[in-house]
N, C-alpha and C positions, 0 to 999 in steps of 0.2 A: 504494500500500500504506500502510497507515496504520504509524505508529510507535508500535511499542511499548515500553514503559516500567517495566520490573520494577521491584519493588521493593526487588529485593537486588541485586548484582553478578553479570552474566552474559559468557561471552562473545560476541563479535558474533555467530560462527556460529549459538550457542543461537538468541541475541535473533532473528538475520534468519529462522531454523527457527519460532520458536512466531510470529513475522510470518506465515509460507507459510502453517501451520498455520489458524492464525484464518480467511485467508483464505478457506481452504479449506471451513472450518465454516460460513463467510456463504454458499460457493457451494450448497452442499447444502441450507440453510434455503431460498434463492431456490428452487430446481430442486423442492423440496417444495411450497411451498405455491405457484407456478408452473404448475406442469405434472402431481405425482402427485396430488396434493388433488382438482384438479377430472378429471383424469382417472379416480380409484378413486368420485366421487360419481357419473359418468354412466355406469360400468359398462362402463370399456374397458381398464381392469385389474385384476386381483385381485391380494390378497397371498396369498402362498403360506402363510404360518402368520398367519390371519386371527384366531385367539383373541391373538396376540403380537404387536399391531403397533408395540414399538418393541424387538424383538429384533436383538440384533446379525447376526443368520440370516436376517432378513426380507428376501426378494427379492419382485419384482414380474414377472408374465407377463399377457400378452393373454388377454382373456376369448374363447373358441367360442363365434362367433356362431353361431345356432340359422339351419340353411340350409333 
């Protein structure tokens, strides 16, 4: 985990919390441009509110493959 370094006085709990945090936010950037990016370009998922796609509400499902 990388250390983080406010710039005002925190306590550890805070500081070790927006730590998880961050982390959190790197995992979601990897898992996007990973796995959603080229899975929504070759058309094996859709966004569900495709006019909104960086809405807080935006989920992702399988596209019906045509049988």
């Amino acid at each position: 985990m990388n250390e983080y370094k406010p710039p005002f006085h925190m306590t550890d709990k805070t500081t070790n919390l927006v730590g998880d945090i961050s982390e959190q936010v790197g995992r979601i950037k990897v898992l996007s441009h990973g796995n959603l990016n080229p899975a929504l370009a070759q058309g094996v998922i859709e966004m569900t509110i495709p006019d909104k796609p960086n809405s807080r509400n935006q989920r992702y499902r399988r596209k019906q493959l045509d049988r």
